[in-house]
C-alpha positions in Angstrom: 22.8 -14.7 15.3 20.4 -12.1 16.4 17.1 -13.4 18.2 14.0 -12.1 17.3 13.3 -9.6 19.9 16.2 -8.0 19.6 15.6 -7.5 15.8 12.2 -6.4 16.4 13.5 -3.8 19.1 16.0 -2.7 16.4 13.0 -2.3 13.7 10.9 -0.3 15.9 13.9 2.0 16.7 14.5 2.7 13.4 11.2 3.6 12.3 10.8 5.8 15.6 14.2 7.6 14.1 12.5 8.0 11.0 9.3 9.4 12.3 11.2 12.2 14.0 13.4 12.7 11.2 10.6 13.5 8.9 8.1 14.4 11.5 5.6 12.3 10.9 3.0 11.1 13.9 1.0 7.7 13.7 -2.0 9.9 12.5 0.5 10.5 9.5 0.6 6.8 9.3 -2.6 6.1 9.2 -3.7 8.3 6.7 -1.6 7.2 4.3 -2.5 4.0 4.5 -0.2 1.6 6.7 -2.3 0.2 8.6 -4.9 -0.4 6.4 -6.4 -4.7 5.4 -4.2 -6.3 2.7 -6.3 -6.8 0.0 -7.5 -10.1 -0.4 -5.9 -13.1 -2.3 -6.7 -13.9 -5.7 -5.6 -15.9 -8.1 -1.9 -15.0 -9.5 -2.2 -12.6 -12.4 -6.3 -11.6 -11.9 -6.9 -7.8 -12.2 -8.2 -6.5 -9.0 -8.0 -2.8 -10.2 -8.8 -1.6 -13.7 -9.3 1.9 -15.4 -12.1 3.3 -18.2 -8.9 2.9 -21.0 -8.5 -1.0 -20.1 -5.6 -0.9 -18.3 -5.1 -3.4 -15.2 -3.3 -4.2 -12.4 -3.4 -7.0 -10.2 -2.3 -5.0 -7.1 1.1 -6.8 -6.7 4.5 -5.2 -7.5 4.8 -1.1 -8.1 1.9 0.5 -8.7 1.4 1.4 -12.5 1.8 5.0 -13.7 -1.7 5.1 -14.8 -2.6 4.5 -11.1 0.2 6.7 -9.7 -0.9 9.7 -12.2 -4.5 9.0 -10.7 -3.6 9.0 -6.9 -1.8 12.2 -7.2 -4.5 13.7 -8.8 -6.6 12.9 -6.0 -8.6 9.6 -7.0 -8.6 6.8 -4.1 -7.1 3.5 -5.8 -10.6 1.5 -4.3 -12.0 3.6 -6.8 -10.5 1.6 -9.5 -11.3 -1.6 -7.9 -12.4 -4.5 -9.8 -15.9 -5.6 -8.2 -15.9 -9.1 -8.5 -19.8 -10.5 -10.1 -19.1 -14.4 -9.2 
């Protein structure tokens, strides 16, 4: 059984191969995203992002094609964020 550390030292490799691989740099990182606050918790199944058609998503699982068509257009996903009134 491998301990922790060594797993961890194995993770961190691997991602330090993939960086090169596809030269990305932690600016790359960041940019995109990966470091950024998990949204917070809500209640199982509450939307937390919604579009002017009525469609939702609760921000768990794949992101929905509406959403993916959106991004790639150039629209933030915050931008469809539910703003909660309570």
């Amino acid at each position: 059984m491998k301990s922790i550390e060594i797993e961890r030292a194995e993770a961190i490799t691997w991602i330090r191969i993939q960086m090169a691989q596809h030269g990305l740099a932690l600016d790359d990182l960041q940019a995109a995203g990966c470091f950024a606050e998990p949204p917070p918790a809500t209640l199982p199944g509450a939307v937390r992002y919604r579009n002017a058609h009525g469609q939702g998503w609760d921000g768990r699982g794949a992101m929905p094609d509406w959403l993916q068509r959106a991004v790639h257009a150039g629209q933030t996903v915050e931008h469809f964020r539910v703003v909660s009134t309570t």
